[in-house]
Structures are given as C-alpha cells and as structure tokens.
C-alpha positions as CSV (number, residue, x, y, z in Angstrom):
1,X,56.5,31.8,130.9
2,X,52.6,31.5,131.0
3,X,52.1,34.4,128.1
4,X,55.4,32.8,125.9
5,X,53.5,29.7,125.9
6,X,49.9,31.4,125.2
7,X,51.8,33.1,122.3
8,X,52.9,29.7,121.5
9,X,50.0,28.4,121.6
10,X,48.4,30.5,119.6
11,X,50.8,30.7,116.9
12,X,50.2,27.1,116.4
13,X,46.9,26.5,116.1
14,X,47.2,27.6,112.2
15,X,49.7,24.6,112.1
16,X,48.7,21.3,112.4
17,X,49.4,19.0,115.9
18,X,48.9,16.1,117.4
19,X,48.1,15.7,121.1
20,X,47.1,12.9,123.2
21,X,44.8,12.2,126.0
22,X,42.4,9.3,127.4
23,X,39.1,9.8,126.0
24,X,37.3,13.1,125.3
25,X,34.8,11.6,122.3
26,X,34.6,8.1,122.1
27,X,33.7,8.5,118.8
28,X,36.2,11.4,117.8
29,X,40.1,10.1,118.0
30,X,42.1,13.0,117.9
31,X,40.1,15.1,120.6
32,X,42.1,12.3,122.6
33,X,45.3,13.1,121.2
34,X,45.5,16.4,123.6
35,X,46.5,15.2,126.2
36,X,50.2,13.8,126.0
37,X,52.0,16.1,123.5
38,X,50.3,19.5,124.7
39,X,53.6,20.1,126.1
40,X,55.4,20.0,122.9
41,X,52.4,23.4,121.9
42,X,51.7,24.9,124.8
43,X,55.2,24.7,126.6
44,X,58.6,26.0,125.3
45,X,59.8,23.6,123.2
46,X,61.4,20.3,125.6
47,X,64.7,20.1,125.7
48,X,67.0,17.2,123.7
49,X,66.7,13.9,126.0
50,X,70.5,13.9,126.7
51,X,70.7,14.0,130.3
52,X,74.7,13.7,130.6
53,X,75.1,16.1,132.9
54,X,72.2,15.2,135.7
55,X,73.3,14.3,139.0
56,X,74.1,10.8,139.5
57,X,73.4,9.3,135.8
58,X,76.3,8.7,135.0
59,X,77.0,6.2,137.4
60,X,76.5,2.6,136.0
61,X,73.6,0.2,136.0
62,X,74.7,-2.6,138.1
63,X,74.9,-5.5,135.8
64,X,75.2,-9.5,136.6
65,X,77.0,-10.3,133.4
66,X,78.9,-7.8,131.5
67,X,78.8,-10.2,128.3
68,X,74.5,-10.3,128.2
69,X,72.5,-7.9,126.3
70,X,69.1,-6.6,127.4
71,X,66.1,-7.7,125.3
72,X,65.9,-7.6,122.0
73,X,65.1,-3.5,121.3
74,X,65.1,-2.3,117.4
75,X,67.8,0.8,116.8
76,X,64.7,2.7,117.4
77,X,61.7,3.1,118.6
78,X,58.4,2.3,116.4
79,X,57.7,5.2,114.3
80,X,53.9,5.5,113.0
81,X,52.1,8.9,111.3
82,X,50.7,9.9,114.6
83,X,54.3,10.0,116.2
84,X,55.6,11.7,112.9
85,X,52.7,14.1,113.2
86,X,53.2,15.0,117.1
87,X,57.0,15.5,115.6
88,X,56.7,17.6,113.5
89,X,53.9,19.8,114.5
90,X,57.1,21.6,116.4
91,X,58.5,24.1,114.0
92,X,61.7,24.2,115.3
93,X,62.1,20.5,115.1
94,X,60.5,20.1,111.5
95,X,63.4,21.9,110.4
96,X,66.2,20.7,112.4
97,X,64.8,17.2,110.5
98,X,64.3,18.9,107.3
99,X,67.9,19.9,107.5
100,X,69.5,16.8,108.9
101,X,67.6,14.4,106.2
102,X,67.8,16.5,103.1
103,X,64.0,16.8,102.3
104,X,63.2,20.1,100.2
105,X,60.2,22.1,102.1
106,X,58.0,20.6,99.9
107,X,58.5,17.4,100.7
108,X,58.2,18.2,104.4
109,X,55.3,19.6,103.7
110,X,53.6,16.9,101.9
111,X,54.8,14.0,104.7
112,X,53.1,16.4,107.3
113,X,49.8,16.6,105.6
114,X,50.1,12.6,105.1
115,X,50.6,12.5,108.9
116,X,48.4,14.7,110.0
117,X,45.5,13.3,107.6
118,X,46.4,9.9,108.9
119,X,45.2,11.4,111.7
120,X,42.5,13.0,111.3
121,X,41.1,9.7,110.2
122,X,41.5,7.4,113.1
123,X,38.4,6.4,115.0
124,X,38.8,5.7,119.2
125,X,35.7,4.0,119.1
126,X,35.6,0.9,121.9
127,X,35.3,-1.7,119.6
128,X,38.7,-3.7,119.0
129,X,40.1,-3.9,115.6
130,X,43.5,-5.9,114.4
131,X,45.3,-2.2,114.1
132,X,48.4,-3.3,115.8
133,X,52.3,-1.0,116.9
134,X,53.5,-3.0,113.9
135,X,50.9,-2.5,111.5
136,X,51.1,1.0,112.1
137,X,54.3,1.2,111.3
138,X,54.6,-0.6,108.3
139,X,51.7,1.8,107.3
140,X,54.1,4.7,108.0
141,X,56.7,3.6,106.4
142,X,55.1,2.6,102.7
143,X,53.8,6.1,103.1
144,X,56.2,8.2,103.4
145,X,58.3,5.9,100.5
146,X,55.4,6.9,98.7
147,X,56.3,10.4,99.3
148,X,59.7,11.2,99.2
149,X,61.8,7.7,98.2
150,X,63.0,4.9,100.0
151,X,66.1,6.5,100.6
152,X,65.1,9.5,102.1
153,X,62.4,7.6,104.0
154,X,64.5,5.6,105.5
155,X,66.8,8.7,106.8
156,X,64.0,10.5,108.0
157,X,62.3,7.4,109.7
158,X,65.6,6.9,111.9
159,X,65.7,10.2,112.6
160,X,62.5,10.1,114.3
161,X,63.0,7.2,115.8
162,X,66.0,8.5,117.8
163,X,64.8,11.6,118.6
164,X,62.2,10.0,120.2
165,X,64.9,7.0,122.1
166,X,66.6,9.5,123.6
167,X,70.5,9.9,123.2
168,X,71.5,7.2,126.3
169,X,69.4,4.6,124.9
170,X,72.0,2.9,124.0
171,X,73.9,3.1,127.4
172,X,70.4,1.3,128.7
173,X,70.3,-1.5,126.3
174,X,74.4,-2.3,126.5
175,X,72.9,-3.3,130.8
176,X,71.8,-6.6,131.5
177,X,68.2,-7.6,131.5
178,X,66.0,-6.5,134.6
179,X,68.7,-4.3,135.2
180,X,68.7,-2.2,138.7
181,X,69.8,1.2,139.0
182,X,72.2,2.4,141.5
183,X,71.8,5.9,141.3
184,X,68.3,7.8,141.8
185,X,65.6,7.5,139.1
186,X,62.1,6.9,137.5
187,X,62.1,3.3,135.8
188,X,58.4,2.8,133.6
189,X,58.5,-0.8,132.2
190,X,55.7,-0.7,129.7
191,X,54.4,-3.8,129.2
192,X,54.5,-4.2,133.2
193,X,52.4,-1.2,133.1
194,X,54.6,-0.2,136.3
195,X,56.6,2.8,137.0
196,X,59.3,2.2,140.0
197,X,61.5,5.2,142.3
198,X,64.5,4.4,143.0
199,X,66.6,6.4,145.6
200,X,69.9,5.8,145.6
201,X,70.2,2.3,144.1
202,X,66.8,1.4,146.6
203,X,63.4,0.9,144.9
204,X,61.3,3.0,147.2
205,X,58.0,3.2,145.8
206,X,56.1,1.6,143.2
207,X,53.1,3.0,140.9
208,X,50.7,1.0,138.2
209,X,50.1,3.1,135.2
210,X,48.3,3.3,131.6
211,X,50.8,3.5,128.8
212,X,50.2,4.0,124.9
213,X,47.8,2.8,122.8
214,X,49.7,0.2,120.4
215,X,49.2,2.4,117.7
216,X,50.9,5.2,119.6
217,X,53.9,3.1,121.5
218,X,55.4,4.9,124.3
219,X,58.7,5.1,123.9
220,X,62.3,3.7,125.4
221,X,65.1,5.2,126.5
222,X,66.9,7.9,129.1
223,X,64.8,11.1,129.4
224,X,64.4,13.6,132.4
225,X,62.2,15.6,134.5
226,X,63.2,19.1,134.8
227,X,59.6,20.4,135.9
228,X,56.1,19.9,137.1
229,X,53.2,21.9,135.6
230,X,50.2,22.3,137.4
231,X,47.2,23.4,136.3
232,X,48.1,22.7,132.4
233,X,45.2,24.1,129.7
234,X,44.4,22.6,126.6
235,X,43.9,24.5,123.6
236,X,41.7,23.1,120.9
237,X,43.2,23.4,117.7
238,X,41.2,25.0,114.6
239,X,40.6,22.0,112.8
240,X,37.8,20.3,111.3
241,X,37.1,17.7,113.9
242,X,36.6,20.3,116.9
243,X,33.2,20.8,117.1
244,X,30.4,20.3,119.8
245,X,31.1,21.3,123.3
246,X,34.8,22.9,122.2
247,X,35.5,25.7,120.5
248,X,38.6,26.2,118.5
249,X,41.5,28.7,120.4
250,X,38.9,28.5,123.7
251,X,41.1,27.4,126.7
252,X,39.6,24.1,128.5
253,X,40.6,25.1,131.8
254,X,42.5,22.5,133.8
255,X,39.6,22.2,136.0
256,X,37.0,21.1,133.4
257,X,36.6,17.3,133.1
258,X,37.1,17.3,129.8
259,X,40.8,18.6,130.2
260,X,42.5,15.2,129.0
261,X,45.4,16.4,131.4
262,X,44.1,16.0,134.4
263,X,45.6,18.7,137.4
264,X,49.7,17.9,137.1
265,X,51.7,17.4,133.6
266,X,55.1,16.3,133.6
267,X,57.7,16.7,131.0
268,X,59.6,14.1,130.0
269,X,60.9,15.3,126.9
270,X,59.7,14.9,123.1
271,X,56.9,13.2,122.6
272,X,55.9,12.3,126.4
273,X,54.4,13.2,129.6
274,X,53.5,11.8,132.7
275,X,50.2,13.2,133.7
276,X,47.0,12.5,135.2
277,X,43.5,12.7,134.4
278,X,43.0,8.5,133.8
279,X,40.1,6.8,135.6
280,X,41.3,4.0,137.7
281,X,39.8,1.5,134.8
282,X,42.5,3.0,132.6
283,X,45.7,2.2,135.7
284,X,47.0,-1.0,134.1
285,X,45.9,-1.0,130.3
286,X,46.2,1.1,127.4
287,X,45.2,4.5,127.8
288,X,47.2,6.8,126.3
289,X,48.6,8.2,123.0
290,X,52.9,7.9,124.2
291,X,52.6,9.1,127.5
292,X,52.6,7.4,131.3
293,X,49.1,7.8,132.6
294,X,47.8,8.1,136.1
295,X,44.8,8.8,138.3
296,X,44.8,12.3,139.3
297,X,45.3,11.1,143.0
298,X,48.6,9.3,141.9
299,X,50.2,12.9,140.0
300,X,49.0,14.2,143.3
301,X,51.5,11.9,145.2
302,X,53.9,11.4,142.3
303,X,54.5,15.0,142.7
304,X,55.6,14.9,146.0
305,X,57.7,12.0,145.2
306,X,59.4,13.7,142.5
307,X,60.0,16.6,144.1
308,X,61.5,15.0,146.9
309,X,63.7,12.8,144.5
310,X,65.4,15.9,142.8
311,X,66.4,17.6,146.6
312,X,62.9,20.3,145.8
313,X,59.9,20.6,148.7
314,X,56.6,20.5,147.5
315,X,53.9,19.4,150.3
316,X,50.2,18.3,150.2
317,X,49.3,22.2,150.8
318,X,51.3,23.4,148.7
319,X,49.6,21.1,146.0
320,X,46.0,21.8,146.8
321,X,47.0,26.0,146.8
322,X,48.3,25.5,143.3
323,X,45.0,23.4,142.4
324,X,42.9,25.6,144.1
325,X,42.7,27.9,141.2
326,X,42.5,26.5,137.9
327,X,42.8,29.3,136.0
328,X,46.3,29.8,136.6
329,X,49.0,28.0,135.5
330,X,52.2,27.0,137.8
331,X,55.2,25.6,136.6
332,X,57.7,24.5,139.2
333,X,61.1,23.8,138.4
334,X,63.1,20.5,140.2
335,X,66.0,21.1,142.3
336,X,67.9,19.2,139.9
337,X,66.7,17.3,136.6
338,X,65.4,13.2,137.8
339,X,66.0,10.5,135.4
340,X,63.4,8.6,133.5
341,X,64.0,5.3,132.1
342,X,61.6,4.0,129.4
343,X,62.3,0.3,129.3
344,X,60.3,-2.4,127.2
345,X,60.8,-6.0,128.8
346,X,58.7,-8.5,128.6
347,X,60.6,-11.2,130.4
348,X,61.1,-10.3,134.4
349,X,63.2,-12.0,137.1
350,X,61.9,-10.6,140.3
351,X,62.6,-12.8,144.2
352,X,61.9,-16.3,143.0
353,X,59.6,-15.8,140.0
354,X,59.1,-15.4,136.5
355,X,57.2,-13.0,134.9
356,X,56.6,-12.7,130.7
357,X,54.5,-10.4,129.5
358,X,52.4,-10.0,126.5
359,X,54.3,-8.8,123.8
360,X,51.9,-5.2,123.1
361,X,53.9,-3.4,121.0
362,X,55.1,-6.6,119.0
363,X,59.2,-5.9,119.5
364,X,59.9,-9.3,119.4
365,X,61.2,-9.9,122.4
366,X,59.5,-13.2,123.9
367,X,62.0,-15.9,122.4
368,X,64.5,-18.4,123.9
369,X,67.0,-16.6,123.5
370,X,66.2,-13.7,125.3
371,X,64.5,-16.0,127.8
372,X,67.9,-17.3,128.2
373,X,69.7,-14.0,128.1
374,X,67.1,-12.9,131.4
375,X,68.0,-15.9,133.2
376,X,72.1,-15.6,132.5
377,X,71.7,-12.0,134.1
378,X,70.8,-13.4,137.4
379,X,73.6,-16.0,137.3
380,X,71.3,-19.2,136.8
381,X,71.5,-21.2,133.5
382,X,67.6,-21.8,131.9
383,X,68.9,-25.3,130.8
384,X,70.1,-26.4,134.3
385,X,66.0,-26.2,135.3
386,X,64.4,-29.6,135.5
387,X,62.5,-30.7,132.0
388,X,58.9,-30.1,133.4
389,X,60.1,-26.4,134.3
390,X,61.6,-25.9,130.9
391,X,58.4,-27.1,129.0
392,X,56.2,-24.6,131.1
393,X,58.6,-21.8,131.0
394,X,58.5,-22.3,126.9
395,X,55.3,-22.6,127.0
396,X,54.1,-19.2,128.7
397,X,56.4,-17.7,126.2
398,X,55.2,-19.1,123.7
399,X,51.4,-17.7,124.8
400,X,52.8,-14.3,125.2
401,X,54.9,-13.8,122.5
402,X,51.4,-12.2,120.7
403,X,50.4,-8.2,119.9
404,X,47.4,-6.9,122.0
405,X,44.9,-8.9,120.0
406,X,46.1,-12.2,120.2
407,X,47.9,-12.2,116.8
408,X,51.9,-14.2,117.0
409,X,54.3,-11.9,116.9
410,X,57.1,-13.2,114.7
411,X,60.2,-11.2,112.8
412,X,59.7,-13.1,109.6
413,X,56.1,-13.1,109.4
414,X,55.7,-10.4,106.5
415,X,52.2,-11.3,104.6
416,X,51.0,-10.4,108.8
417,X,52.7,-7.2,108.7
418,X,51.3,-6.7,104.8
419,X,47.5,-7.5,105.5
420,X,47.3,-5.1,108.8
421,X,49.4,-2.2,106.9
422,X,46.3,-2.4,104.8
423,X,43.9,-1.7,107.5
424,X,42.3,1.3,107.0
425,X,39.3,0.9,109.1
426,X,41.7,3.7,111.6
427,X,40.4,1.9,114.9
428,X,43.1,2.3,118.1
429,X,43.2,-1.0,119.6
430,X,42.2,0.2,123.3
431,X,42.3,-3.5,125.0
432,X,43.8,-6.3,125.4
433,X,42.3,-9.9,124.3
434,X,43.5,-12.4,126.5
435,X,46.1,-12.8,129.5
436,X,48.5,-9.9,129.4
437,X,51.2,-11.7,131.6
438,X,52.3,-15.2,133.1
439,X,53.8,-15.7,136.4
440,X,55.9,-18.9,137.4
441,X,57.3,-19.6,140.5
442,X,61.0,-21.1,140.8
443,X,62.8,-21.7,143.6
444,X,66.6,-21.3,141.5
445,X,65.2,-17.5,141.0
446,X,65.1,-16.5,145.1
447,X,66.3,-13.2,146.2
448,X,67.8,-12.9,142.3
449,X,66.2,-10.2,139.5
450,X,64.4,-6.9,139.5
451,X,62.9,-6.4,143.2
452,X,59.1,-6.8,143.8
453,X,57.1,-3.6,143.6
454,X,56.8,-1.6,146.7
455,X,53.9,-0.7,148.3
456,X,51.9,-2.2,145.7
C-alpha cells in the first residue's frame, strides 16, 4: 500500500491539487492546504461515503417528533473553487463528473485551471478580511457560469455538492433537531466546534476541535472511518508557490513540524480528515481547510477511541511503536467501518439550556422557525415560555444569526452576497469577531435535548 500510494503520489504532482493544513506560511495559503485532502493524493482514492452496509447504521436516530425537520440544510453542501479544486485534482473522480454532467475535456480542463488559479491566489495572512462561506460561493458559481453555462454549472455544482454530503445526508436531515443516535458513532457539530462518541446510543466521550476555514466549509452528512494512518508524509507538489524551506516531490516526513498532519490522519471520505497537528490555540476556532482538527495529543487518544469503537485493539504502546519511526508509514484497518456524522446546528437543546451558535458558514439556520422546530423536538412549545424568556431567546438569535465577521446572515440579502463575490483581496477569514455562541438557561428544557459533553 505504502509504494501504490508513493506511485500515486508521484504521478500527481504534474496535476494540480489542493490540500489543507493549519499553517505552514502565514503568508503562503496553499502550503496550508496540505494538510486535509493529502488523503485524496497520497492514499488510494476514498471510497463513496455510502455507509449502508456498516454495522449498526442503519438503525434509526431516535426522534421526539416524527413531523419536525432538522435545521434548515441547503440540498448541498457549499461548493467554493478550493473544494472544486481538492475535487477534482482526483483523476478518477474528474471523470466520473466529467461523465455524469456532460462537460467536454476541455471544459473540464478550463474549470480546473479556474479552480486551481483561485487558489493559487488566496493569501492566509492573520489579518481578517469580509471573505465569507457565502461569498465564496457565489464567487464559484459566477465562475464556472462564466465557463461552461448556467446550465451545465448548475449540474456540475450539485454534483459536487453531493459528493461531498455524502449519500445518507438525507436520512440525517429527515431526524429531528439535536438528534441522538442510538447506534455507535462519531457526531462533529461544526459550529459547536465539538466532536461526540457515542456507544451504543450512550455519549461516552466528548472532544473540542478546529473545523474549516469559512472559505473552506467542512462538510455535512454520513461518512465513515475505515482506517487510521500513522505516520502520514506530505508531498509538496511542483508548483510555483513551493519554494523556501520545501522542495517540490521531497517527502516532509511526518515527524518534521512543518508536516501540516501532525502523527495520525483519518479518513473520512472525500474531501475530509480528521488529523492532528493543531496547536491548542487552533481547538475551538477555525483552523482548517474541510477537515476536523485536533492537537496531536487528542489523535493520540482519539485513536484509541476509535479503535475501540469499531471492536479493533490499538494501545498507548502500540501507538508510540508506530510513532517511533517517522519514516515509515502504518495504515491500520478498523475491525469494522465507524460512522461519522457531519452536522451543522446552530441552535442546541442540551439538560436545561439553550445554546445558539454563530451562524459561520452563513446556512441560514438562526430563525424562528427553526428556533421553534428545536424546541418542538424536545416536546416543549417556544410560545408556551413566559414573554421575558421569548424576547431574550429572540434576541440571542437575532445576535447570532451573523457570518464569522459579524456580517447578518439573511436569504434574501443579494447586493451582500454581490459585494463579497467581488472580493478579490483572496484573504481566509481565520477568526471570529465577536461572541461565537449564547447560552440561556430554562428550566422547561431539564433533562430534554442533546446530552452535555462528556468529560469536557
């Protein structure tokens, strides 16, 4: 497996990819971008999302009341030129796309160079800018019309966007709000910034993580773990912006702290890892380019925790053995393939309090009715709550119904979504400005919702 996925790797470095990572050049984006989509270069290519026939997924999500809807969630998933670029720099998918959405090669080829010059342009600088996940995509879009049509577009736009939601998404969003699972499984809530285990229906353990970058949206829906790499390499592509310390088609060992990595990867299917290689400043903010981010002492431990989840053993020892020498490469298949669910709510019900969280990548989903939806799901009504609590509930949602800089968040608010498409200052927004959640006790919400994180 290691020398298929050298060959792999080098095969691709003539074509262009997109990777993610944390921060390699502050001043040089896409050195970050190797981080979270190495496994889609250096690794056989993931398998389809569709997790049908893992152990206990098909059992249902419990739900309060079969007539609610979760939050508001597009048919898809937000599709900017970085995501298109990480797409297609697998050959195998570009033309399974090419095929299913009726572009000619030329076109294919001409939306890939768009995607990867976008690219190639973006500066990860510190400094904020009013770059936003909606901005980005609007940007995206008016490009590739540009390119091929707005028919095609519009085909090939979707069909990113579900390749990238996973084939069960809509199974996830049919369950109530703040669902809980009752089988065994991962559950990342991004704009909680949390990832939960759940064994058997019981939430075991719970973990604070950095998610993407707005401009690079980690994603929503069912995936799976099949595998944990240790030791992954990164492979610096030969491009133009590779230049300094790295040399292009020289390994960065997984031991060198410059390996965006960090010591574990994890495969979660196309476009996203979890990995480590995050500096505790990163746990609990952006940090990433569509992957779930850790510390390298939390893939240490997740490890174990997955392992055990999918019936594998895989100790401390074992661990440090693998890590001992960096220049080797162990992949370690699970027992049996582990669910990961993807979710993006921003309004929580957890043991007698409400949680809403700031609306990062501007979905839309901070309004009354979803408010109202959330409380339904628990079996209390939001206008049986006494007029003070109303007007302070409405009132935090209100706050956080705003992107990651502050700016309202609102469906019909088109001139917004016009002036940021026309950005082109290519900044990430790396920060939040502002509260990123509100909490509000209620006494009607007791021992109802989502449980409380677990050893937090």
């Amino acid at each position: 497996m290691c020398i298929k996925s050298t060959l792999i790797a080098l095969r691709r470095l003539a074509h262009r990819r997109w990777f993610a990572s944390d921060r390699i050049f502050s001043a040089v984006v896409v050195l970050a971008f190797t981080g979270c989509l190495i496994s889609c270069v250096d690794d056989k290519r993931p398998e389809n999302s569709n997790i049908q026939n893992v152990s206990n997924v098909n059992q249902p999500i419990p739900v309060s009341n079969s007539n609610t809807s979760s939050t508001a969630v597009k048919s898809h998933d937000p599709v900017t030129l970085p995501l298109i670029d990480a797409m297609l720099s697998d050959e195998q998918f570009a033309e399974e796309a090419r095929a299913v959405t009726g572009l000619s090669l030329e076109e294919l080829t001409k939306v890939r160079d768009a995607a990867r010059d976008a690219v190639l342009k973006l500066n990860e600088s510190e400094s904020d800018d009013s770059r936003s996940t909606r901005a980005a995509e609007t940007r995206a879009k008016e490009k590739i019309e540009s390119i091929i049509g707005a028919g095609k577009a519009t085909a090939f736009i979707a069909y990113i966007g579900q390749k990238t939601s996973g084939d069960d998404l809509d199974r996830l969003t049919s369950a109530a709000p703040n669902a809980v699972p009752s089988d065994t499984r991962i559950v990342v809530n991004a704009p909680a910034y949390r990832m939960d285990i759940f064994r058997d229906g019981k939430l075991v353990k719970t973990y604070s993580v950095g998610i993407g970058y707005p401009e690079f949206p980690l994603p929503a829906g069912l995936r799976k773990a099949q595998k944990i790499i240790f030791n992954p390499t990164w492979t610096p592509p030969d491009e133009p912006w590779v230049k300094g310390r790295f040399a292009p088609g020289k390994t960065v060992e997984a031991g060198s702290r410059h390996n965006p990595l960090g010591p574990i990867k994890i495969p979660i299917g196309l476009p996203s890892l979890i990995h480590g290689g995050k500096a505790p400043g990163k746990i609990g903010t952006f940090a990433s380019h569509g992957c779930v981010g850790l510390t390298n002492k939390q893939i240490n431990e997740f490890a174990i925790d997955l392992a055990s989840l999918s019936g594998s053993s895989l100790t401390t020892d074992e661990i440090q053995k693998y890590l001992s020498d960096a220049s080797k490469t162990k992949e370690v298949d699970l027992t049996e393939a582990v669910p990961v669910e993807l979710r993006y709510e921003t309004i929580v019900i957890s043991d007698g309090k409400l949680t809403i969280y700031r609306d990062v990548y501007e979905r839309g989903t901070n309004t009354e009715a979803n408010l109202k939806r959330v409380f339904d799901a628990v079996g209390v009504s939001f206008d049986s709550l006494d007029s003070a609590e109303k007007e302070k509930i409405l009132s935090a949602l209100n706050e956080m119904a705003v992107d990651a800089q502050g700016q309202p968040v609102d469906d019909t608010n088109d001139a917004k979504n016009e002036t940021n498409s026309k950005n082109t200052s290519g900044k990430v927004t790396r920060s939040i400005k502002g509260k990123k959640m509100i909490e509000i006790p209620l006494s009607k919400l007791v021992g109802k919702g989502y449980p409380p994180p677990a050893n937090a």
